[in-house]
C-alpha positions in Angstrom: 0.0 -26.8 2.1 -1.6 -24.1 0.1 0.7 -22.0 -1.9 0.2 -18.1 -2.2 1.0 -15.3 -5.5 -0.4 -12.0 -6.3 -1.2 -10.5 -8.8 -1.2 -6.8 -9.3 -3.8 -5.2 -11.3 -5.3 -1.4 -12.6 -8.3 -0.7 -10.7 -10.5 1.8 -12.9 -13.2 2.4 -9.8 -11.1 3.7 -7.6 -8.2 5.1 -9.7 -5.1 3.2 -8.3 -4.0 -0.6 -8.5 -5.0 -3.6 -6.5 -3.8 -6.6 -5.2 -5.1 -9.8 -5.9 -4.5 -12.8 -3.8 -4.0 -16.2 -5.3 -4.4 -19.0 -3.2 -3.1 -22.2 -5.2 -3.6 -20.3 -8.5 -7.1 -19.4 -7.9 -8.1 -15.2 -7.3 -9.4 -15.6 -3.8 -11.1 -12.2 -3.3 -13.4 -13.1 -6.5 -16.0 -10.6 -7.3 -16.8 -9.5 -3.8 -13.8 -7.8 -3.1 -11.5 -5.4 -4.2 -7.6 -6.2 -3.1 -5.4 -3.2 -1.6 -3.9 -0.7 -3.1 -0.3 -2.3 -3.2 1.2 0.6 -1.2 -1.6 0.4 1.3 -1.1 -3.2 1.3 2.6 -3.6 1.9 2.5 -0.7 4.7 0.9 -3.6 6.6 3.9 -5.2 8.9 2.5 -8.0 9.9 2.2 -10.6 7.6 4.1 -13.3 9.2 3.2 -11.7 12.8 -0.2 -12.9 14.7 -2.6 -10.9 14.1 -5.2 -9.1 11.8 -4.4 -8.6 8.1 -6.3 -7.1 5.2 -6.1 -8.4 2.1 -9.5 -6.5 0.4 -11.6 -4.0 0.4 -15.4 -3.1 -0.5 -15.8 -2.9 -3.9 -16.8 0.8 -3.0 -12.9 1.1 -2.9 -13.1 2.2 0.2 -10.6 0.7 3.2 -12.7 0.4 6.2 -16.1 0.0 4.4 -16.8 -3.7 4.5 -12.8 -5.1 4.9 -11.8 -8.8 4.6 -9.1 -9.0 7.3 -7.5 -12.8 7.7 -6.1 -13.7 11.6 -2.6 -14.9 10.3 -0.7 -17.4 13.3 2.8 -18.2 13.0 4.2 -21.4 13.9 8.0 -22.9 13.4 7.5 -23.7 9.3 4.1 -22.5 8.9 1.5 -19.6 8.0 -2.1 -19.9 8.9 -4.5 -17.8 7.9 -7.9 -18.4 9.3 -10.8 -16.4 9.8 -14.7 -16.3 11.6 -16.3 -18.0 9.0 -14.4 -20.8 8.9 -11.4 -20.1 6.8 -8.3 -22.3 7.2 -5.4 -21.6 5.1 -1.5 -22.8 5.6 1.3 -21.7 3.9 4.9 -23.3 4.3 6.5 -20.4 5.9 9.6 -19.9 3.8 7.3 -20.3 0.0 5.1 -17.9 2.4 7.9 -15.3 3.3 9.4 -15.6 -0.5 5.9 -14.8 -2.4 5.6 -11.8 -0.1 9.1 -10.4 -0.4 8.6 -10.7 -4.1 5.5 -9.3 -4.8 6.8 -6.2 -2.2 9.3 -5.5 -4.7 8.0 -5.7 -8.2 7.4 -2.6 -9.3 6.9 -3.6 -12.7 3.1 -2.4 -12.2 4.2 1.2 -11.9 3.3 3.6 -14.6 5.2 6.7 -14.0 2.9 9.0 -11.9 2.7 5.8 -9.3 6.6 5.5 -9.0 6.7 9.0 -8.5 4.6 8.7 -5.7 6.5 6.2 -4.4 9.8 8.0 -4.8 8.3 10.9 -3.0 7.1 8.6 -0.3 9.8 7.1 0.9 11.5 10.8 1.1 8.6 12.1 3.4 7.0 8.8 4.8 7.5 9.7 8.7 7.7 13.4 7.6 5.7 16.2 10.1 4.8 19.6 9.8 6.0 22.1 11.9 2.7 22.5 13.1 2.8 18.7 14.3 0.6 17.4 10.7 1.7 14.0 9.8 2.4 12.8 6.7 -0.8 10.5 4.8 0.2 9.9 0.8 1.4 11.9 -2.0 -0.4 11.4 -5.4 0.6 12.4 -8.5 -3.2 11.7 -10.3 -4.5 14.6 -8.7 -3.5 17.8 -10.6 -1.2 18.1 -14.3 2.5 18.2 -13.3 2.4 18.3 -9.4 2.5 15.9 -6.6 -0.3 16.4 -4.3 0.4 15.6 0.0 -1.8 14.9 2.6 -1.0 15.8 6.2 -3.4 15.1 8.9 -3.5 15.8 12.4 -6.8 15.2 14.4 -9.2 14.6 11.8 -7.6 17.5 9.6 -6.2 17.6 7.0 -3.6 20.4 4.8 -2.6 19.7 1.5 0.4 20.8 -0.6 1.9 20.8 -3.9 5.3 20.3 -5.4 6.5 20.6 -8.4 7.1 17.8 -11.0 7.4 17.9 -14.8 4.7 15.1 -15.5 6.9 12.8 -17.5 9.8 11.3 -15.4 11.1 10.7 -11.8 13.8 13.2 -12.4 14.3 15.8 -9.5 11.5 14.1 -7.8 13.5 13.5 -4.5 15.2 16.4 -4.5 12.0 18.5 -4.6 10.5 16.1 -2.0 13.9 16.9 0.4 13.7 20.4 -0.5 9.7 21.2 0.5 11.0 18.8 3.7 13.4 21.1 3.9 11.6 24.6 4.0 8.5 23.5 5.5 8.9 19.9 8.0 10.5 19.2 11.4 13.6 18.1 11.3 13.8 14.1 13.2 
């Protein structure tokens, strides 16, 4: 069985983080791929479902540019990943389960602007204008002191601001539920 650990890294070219995948120790994306942004990479719900998964990116940074995606099958005890050109990788399903779970929650990686972002995120995640804009990411390495949203609806997209005080999470929800507040649908 092949045993699997990220680690989490800065990623200067694209100004966020990335994930690296270890497979029994050894950075499996090497040079010719970037790994997720660790938000972007966790969204993903189906890593012990059949299926497609990404686990890098270009080294571009962009997602969708030239991917690596793994098929991941589930059996009774174990993970495989596997892919076109011959990949074949299995994973005993709880060791599998437990790296994931881990790596999902370690935010030790966080500087303060990216657990602000993740503070406000999980306040406006399945958040939608009231003219039917859903929500995309909130950033707060955008502008000095404010936390930057994307909405998109249709290929467009609106952006807003709230406030923040640049130095600590403090108030940060509370802002996030007040701009939900006075300018969102209600669910």
């Amino acid at each position: 069985m092949n045993k699997i650990s990220f680690k989490i890294l800065p990623s200067s070219e694209t100004n966020d983080h990335e994930i690296r995948v270890l497979i029994d120790n050894e950075d499996f994306l090497g040079d010719d791929y970037l790994g997720l942004d660790p938000p972007s990479f966790f969204e993903q719900d189906n890593f012990d479902k059949d299926g497609e998964l990404m686990i890098g990116r270009c080294t571009c940074g962009v997602e969708g540019c030239c991917d690596y995606p793994v098929t991941v099958a589930v059996n009774q005890n174990t993970i495989l990943w596997t892919n076109h050109n011959g990949l074949n990788l299995a994973f005993d399903k709880q060791d599998y389960d437990h790296s994931i779970g881990a790596a999902k929650n370690d935010y030790s990686w966080e500087d303060i602007k990216r657990k602000v972002e993740r503070l406000t995120t999980n306040v406006l995640k399945k958040s939608q204008t009231k003219d039917n804009y859903n929500f995309n990411w909130a950033s707060a390495r955008i502008k000095d002191k404010q936390i930057t949203l994307s909405y998109s609806k249709n290929g467009d997209q609106k952006m807003f601001d709230i406030a923040w005080d640049g130095q600590s999470d403090t108030n940060v929800e509370d802002n996030a539920k007040q701009f939900f507040k006075d300018n969102l649908k209600a669910e």
